[in-house]
KEKE-3310 file (N, C-alpha, C; in steps of 0.2 Angstrom, whole numbers, plus 5000, padded with zeros to 4 digits):
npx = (4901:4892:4890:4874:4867:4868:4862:4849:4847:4846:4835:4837:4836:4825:4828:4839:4854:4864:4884:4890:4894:4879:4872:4868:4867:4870:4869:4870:4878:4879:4868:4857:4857:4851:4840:4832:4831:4821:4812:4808:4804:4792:4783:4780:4777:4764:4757:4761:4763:4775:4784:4802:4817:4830:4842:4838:4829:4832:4839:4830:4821:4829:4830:4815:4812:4820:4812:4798:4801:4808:4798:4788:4794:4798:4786:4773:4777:4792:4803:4813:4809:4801:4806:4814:4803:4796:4808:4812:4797:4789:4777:4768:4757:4759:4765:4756:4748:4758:4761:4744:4740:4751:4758:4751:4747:4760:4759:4763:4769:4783:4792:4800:4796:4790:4792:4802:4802:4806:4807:4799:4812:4816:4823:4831:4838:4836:4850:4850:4839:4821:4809:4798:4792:4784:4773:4770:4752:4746:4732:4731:4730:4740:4755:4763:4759:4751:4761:4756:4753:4751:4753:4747:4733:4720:4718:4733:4740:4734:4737:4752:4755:4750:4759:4770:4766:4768:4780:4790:4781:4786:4800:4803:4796:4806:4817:4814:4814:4825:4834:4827:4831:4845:4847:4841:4850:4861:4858:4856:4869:4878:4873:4875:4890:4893:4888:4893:4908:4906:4904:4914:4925:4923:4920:4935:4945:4955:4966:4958:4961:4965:4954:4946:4950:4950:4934:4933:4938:4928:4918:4920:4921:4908:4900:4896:4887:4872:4858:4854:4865:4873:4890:4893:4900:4906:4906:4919:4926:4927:4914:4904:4887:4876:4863:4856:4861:4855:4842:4831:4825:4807:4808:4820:4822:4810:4818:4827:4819:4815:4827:4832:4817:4817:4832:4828:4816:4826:4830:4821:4817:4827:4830:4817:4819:4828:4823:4815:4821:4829:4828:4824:4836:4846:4841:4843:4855:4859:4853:4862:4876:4871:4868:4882:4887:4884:4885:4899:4902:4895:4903:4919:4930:4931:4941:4934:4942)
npy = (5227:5241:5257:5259:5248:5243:5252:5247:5235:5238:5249:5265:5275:5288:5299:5311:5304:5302:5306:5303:5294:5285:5286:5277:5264:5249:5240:5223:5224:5220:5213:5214:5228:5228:5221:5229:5241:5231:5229:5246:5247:5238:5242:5255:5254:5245:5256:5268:5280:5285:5288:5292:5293:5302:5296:5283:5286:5290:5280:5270:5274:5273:5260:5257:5265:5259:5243:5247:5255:5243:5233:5240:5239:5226:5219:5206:5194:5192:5183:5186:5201:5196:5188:5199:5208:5198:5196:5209:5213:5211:5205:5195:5199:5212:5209:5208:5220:5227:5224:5225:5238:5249:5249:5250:5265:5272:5270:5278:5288:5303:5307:5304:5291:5291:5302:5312:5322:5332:5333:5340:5348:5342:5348:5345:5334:5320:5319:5319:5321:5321:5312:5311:5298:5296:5287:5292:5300:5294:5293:5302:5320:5333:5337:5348:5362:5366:5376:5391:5403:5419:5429:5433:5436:5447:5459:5460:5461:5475:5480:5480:5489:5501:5503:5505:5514:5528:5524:5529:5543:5547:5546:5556:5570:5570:5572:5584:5591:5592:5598:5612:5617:5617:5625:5637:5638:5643:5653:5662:5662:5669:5682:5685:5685:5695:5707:5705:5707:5720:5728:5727:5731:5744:5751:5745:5748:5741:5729:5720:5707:5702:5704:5694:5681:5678:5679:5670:5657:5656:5654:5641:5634:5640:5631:5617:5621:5624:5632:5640:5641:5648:5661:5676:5693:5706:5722:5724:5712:5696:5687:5675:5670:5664:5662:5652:5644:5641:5640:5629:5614:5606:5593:5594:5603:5601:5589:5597:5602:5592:5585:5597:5596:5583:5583:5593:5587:5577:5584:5594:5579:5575:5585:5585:5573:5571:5582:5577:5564:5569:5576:5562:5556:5563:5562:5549:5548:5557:5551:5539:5545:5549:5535:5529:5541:5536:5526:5521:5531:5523:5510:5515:5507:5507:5516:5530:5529)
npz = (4543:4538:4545:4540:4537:4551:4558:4553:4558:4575:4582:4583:4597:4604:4613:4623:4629:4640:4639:4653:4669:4674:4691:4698:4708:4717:4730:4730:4719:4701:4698:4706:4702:4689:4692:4698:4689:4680:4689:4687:4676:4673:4682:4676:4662:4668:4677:4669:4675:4686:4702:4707:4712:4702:4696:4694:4689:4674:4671:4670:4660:4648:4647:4643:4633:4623:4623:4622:4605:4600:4600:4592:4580:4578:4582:4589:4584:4582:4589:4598:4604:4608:4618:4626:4630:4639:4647:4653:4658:4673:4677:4669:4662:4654:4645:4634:4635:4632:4618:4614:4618:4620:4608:4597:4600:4599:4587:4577:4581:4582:4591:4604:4617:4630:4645:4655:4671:4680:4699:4713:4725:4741:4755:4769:4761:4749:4738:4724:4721:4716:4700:4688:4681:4665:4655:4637:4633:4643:4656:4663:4672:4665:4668:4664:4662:4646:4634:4626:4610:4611:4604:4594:4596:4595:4607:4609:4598:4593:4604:4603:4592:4597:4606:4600:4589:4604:4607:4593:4594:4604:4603:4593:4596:4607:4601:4595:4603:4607:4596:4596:4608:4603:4594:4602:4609:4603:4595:4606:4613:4603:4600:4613:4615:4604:4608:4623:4617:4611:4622:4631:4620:4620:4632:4640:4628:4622:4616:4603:4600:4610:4618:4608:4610:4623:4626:4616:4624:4634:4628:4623:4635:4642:4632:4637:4648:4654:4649:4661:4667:4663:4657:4661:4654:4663:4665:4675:4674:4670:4677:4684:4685:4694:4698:4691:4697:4709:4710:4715:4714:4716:4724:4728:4739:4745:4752:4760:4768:4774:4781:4790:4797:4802:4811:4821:4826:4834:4843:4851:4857:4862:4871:4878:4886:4894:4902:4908:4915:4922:4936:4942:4940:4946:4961:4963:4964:4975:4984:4985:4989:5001:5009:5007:5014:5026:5027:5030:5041:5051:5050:5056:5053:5039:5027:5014:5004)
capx = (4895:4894:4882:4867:4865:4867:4854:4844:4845:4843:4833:4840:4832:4825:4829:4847:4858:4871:4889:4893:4892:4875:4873:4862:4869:4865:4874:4870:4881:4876:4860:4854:4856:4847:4833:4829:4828:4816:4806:4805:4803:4788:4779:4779:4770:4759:4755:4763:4767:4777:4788:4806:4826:4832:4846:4836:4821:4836:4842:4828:4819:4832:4827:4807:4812:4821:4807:4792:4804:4807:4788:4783:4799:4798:4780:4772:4780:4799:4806:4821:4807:4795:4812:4816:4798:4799:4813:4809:4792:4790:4773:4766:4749:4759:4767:4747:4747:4764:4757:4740:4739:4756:4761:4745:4747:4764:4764:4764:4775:4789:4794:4800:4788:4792:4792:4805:4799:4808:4800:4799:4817:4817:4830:4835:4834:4842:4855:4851:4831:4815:4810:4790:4793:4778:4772:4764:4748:4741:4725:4732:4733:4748:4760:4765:4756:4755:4763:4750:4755:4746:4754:4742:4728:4717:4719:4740:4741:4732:4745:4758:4755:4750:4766:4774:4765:4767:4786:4789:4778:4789:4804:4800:4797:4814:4823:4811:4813:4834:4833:4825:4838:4851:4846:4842:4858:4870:4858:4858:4876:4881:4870:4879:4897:4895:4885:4900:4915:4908:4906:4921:4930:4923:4927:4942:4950:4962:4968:4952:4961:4965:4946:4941:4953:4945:4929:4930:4939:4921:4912:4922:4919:4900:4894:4892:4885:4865:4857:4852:4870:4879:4893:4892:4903:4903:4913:4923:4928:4922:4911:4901:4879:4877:4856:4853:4861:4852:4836:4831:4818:4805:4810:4827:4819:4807:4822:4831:4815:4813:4831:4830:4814:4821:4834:4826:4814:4829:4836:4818:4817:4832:4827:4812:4819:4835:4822:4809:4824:4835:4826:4826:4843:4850:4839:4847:4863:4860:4852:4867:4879:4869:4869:4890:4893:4879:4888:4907:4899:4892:4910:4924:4937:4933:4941:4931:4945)
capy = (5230:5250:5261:5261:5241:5242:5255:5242:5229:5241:5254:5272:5280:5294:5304:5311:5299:5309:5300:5302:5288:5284:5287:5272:5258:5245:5235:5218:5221:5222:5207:5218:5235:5223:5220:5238:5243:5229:5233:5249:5246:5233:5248:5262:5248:5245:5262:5272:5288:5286:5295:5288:5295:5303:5295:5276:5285:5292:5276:5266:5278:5271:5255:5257:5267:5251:5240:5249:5254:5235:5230:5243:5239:5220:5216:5202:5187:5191:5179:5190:5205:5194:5186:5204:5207:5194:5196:5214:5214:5205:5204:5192:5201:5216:5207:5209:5227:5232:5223:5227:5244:5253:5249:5254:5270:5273:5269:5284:5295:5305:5310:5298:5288:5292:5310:5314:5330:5335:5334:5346:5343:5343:5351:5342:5325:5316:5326:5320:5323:5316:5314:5307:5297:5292:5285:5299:5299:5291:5297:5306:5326:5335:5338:5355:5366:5368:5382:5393:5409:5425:5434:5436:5438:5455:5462:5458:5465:5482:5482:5481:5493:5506:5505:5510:5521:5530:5525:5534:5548:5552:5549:5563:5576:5571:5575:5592:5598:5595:5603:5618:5619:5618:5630:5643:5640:5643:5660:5668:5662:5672:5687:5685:5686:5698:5711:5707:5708:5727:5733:5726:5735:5752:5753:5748:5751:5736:5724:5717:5700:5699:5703:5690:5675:5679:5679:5664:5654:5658:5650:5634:5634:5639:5627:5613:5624:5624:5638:5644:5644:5655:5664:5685:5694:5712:5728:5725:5707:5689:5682:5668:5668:5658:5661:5648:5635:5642:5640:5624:5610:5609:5589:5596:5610:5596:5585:5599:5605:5585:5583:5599:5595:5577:5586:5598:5582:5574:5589:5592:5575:5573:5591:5583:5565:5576:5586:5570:5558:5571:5575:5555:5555:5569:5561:5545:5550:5560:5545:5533:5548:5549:5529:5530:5542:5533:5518:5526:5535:5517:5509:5516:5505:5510:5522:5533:5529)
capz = (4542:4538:4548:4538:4540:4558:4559:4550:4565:4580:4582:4587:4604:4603:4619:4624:4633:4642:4639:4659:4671:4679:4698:4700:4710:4722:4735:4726:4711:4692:4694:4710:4698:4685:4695:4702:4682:4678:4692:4686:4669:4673:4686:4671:4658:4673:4680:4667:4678:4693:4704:4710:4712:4695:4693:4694:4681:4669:4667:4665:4653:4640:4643:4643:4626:4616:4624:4616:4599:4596:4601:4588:4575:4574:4581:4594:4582:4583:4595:4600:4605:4615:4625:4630:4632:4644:4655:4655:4663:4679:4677:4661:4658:4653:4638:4632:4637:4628:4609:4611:4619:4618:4602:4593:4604:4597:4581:4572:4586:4580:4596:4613:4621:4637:4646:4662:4674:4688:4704:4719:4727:4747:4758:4768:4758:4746:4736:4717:4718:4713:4695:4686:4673:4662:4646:4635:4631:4647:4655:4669:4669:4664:4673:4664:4658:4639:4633:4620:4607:4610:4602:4587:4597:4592:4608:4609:4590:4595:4613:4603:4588:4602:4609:4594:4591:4608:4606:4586:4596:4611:4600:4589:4603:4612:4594:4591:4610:4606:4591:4597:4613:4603:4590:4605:4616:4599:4594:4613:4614:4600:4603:4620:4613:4601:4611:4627:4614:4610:4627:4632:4618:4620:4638:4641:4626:4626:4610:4598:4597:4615:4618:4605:4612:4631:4624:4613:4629:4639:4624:4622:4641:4641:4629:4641:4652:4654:4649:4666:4671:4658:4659:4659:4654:4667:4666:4680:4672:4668:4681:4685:4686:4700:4698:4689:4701:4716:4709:4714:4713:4723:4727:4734:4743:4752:4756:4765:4774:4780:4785:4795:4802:4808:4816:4826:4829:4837:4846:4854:4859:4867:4878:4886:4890:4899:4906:4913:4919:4926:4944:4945:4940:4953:4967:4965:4965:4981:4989:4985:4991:5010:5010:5007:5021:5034:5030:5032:5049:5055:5052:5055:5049:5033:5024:5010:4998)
cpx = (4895:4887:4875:4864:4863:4861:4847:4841:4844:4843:4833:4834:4832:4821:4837:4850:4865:4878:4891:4890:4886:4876:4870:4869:4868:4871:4874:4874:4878:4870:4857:4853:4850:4839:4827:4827:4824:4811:4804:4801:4794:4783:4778:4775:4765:4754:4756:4764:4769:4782:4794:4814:4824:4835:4843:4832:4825:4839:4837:4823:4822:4830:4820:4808:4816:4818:4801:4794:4804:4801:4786:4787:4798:4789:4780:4775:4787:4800:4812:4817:4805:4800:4814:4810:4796:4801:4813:4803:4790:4783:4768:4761:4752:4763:4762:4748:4752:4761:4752:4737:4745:4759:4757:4747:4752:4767:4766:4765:4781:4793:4796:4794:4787:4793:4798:4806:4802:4805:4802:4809:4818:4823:4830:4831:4838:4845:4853:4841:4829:4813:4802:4791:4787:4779:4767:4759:4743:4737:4724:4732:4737:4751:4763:4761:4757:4755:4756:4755:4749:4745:4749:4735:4726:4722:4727:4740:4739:4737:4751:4759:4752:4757:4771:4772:4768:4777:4791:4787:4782:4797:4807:4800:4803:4817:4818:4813:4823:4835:4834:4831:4844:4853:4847:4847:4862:4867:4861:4867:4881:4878:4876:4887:4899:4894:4892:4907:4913:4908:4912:4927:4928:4926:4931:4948:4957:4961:4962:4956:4963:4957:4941:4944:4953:4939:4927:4934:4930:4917:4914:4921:4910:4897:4892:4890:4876:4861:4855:4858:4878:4882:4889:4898:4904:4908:4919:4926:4922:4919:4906:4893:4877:4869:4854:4854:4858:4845:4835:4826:4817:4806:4816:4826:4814:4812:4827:4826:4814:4819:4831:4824:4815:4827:4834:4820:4818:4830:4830:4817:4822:4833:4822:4814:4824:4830:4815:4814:4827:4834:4826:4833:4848:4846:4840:4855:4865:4858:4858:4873:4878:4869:4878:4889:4889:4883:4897:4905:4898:4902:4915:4932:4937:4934:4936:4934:4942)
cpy = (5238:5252:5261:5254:5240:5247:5251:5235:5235:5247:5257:5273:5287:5300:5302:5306:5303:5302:5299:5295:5290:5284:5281:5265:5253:5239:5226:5216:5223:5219:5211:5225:5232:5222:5226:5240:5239:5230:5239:5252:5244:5241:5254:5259:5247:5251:5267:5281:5284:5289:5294:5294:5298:5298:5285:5279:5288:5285:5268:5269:5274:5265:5253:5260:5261:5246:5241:5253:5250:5233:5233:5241:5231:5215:5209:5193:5188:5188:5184:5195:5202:5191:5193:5206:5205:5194:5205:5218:5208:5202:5203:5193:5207:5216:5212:5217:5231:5231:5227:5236:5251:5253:5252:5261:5274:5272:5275:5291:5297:5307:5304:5296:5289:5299:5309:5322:5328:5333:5340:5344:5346:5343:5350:5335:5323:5320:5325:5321:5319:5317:5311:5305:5292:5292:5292:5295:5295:5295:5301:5314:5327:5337:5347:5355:5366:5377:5387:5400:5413:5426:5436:5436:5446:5458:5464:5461:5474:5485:5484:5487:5498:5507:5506:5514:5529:5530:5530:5539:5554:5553:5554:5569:5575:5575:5582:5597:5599:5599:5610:5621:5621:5625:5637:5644:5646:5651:5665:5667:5668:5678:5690:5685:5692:5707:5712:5710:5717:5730:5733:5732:5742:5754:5750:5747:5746:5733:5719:5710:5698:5699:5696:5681:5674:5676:5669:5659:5653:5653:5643:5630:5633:5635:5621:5616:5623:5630:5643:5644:5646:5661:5672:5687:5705:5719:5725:5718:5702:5686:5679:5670:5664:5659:5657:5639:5636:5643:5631:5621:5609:5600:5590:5599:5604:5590:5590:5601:5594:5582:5590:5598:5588:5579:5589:5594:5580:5577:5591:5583:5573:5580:5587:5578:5569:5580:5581:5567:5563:5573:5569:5553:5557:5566:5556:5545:5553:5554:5540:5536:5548:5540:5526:5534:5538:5526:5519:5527:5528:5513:5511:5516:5506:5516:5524:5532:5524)
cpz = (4543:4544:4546:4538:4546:4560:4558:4556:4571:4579:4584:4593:4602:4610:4618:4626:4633:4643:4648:4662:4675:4688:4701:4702:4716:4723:4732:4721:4707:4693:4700:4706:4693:4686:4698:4695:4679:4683:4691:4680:4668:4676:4680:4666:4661:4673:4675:4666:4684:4695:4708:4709:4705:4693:4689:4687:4676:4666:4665:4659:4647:4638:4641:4634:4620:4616:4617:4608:4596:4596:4593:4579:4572:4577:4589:4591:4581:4588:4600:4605:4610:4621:4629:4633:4640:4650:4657:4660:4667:4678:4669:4658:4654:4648:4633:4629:4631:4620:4607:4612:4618:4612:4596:4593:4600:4590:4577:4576:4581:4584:4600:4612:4629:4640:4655:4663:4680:4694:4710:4723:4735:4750:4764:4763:4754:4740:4729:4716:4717:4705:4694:4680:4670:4654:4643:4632:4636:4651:4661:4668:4669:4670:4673:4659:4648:4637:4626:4617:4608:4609:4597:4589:4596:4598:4609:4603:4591:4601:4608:4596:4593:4605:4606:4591:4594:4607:4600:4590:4603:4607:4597:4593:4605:4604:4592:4599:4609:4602:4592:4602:4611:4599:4595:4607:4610:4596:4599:4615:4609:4599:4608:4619:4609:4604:4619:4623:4612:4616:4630:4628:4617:4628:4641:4638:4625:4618:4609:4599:4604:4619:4617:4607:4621:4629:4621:4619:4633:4633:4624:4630:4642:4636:4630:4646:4652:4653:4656:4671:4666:4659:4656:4659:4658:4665:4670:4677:4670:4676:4680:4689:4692:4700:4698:4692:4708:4714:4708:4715:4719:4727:4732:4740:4749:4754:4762:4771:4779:4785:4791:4800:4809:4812:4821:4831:4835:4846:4852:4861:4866:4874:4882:4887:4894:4904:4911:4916:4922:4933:4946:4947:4948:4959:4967:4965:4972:4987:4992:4989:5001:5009:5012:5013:5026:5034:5033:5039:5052:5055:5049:5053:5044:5030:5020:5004:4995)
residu = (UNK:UNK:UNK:UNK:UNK:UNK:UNK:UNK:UNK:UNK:UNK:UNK:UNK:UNK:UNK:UNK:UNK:UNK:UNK:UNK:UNK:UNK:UNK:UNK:UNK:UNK:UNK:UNK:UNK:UNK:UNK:UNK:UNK:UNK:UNK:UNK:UNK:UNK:UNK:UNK:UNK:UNK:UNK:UNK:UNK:UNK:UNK:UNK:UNK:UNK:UNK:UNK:UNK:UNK:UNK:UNK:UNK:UNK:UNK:UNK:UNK:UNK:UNK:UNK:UNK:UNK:UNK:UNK:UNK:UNK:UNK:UNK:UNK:UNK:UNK:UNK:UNK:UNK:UNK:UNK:UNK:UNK:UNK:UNK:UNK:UNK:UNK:UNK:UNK:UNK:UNK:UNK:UNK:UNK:UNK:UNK:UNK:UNK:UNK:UNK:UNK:UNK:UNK:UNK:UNK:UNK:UNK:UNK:UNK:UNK:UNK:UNK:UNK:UNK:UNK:UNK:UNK:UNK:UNK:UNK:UNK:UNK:UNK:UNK:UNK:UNK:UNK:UNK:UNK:UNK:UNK:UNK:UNK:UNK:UNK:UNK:UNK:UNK:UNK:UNK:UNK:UNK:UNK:UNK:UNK:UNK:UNK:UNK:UNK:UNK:UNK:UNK:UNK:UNK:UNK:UNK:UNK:UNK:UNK:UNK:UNK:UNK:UNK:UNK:UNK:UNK:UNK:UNK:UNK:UNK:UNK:UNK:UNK:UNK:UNK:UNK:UNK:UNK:UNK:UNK:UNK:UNK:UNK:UNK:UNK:UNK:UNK:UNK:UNK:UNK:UNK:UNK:UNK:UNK:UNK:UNK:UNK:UNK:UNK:UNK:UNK:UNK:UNK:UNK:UNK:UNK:UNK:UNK:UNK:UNK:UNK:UNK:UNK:UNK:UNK:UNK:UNK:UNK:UNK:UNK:UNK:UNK:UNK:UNK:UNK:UNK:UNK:UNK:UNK:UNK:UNK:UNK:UNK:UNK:UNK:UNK:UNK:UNK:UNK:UNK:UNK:UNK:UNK:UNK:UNK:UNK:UNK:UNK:UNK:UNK:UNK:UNK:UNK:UNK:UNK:UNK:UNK:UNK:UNK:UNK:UNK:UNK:UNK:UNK:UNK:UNK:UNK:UNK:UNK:UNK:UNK:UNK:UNK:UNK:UNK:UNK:UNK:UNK:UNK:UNK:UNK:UNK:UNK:UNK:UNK:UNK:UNK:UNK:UNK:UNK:UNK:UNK:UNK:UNK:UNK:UNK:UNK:UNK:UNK:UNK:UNK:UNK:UNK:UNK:UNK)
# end
């Protein structure tokens, strides 16, 4: 018998089933694990939300899902279904319940029948969690929230075409304000080069190409420089503008006046506690020194060593 036959007699699950072994076990053996998964089987038919271990509501999930599969696949006259039926739910009213109210429920699902959620998990407590597994569709509130789109609401469409906008808008300025910096540096640089290269060469009279491979060393230098610390080039030789690095922000300028003041804080501080404990200080010191020799003077077997 091929695969598309055997699909014909039992009907796929539709939830995952993880190939790892179950954690669910129980000191009576297979007919004691047997009885824990019809018990919980019969309780979710019943109740159809409750709240137990994971590893117990993982694995009867599968079976609650080829329960109400075959209910809905072969109906309340297949002998085969009603015997699982049956030996399934402990309690025989909930035969009723499965045909005439969950099956109806579920005939036209595409999806499980069955939902499992997480539950809160307690520290200390048992290590594999709690889990809530319910029928969907039952008349209890949810459990989570439903998700909504809102993105296409008005004012979300106006938020977000504003912000591109405002982004296009600052981008543009950064590229026009680079632009312009770059343009100024590379005129006033060459201004700056060509103006130094003829004073240089009037007074001191020295070799035009030892001049001009000084000069263009300073520029391959000065062009990661910042405009406000550019080299000059002086009579007396090449120095260094140091203005534009001493001219500083006024953030910096209030970090140095706070750590000065904290220190001068400190430095106060520590003059008036020296000048409030130190008469206590020296007059027990003096105390403890007349109590030594008046005890030395009263006996004198003891040395002062």
């Amino acid at each position: 018998m091929n695969q598309a036959d055997l699909s014909k007699l039992v009907s796929a699950l539709r939830i995952a089933v993880k190939p790892k072994p179950k954690l669910l076990s129980c000191p009576e053996g297979p007919a004691g694990r047997l009885k824990k998964l019809r018990a919980t089987v019969t309780a979710l038919v019943k109740y159809e939300r409750i709240e137990l271990n994971y590893p117990r509501a993982e694995e009867a999930q599968g079976y609650a899902e080829r329960l109400i599969s075959d209910a809905i696949r072969n109906g309340d006259c297949h002998k085969h279904t009603m015997e699982m039926a049956d030996y399934w739910l402990n309690e025989k009213q909930l035969v009723h319940k499965l045909f005439k109210v969950l099956v109806p429920r579920y005939q036209n699902y595409n999806s499980s029948f069955t939902r499992l959620v997480l539950g809160p998990k307690t520290y200390p407590g048992y290590y594999a969690g709690t889990a809530i597994l319910e029928l969907k569709g039952n008349p209890f509130p949810a459990l989570q929230p439903e998700t909504h789109n809102y993105h296409f609401w008005l004012h979300n469409v106006l938020l977000e075409e504003a912000k591109k906008e405002f982004r296009s808008a600052r981008e543009e300025r950064n590229a026009g304000t680079t632009e312009s910096v770059t343009a100024e540096n590379s005129q006033d640089l060459t201004v700056f080069l060509a103006v130094n290269f003829q004073r240089d060469f009037r007074r001191r009279q020295c070799d035009p190409m030892l001049v001009f491979e000084r000069i263009l060393g300073v520029c391959e230098s000065g062009c990661r420089i910042r405009r406000g610390d550019r080299t000059k080039v002086m009579s007396s030789g090449i120095t260094t503008d140091w203005s534009g690095l001493l001219k500083m922000k006024k953030s910096n300028f209030r970090l140095l006046l706070l750590i000065a003041f904290y220190g001068l804080f400190l430095i106060l501080g520590a003059a008036i506690f020296s000048a409030i404990e130190s008469p206590l200080e020296v007059a027990e010191v003096k105390n403890m020194r007349d109590r030594k020799n008046h005890f030395l003077r009263t006996h004198s077997c003891i040395t002062g060593k």
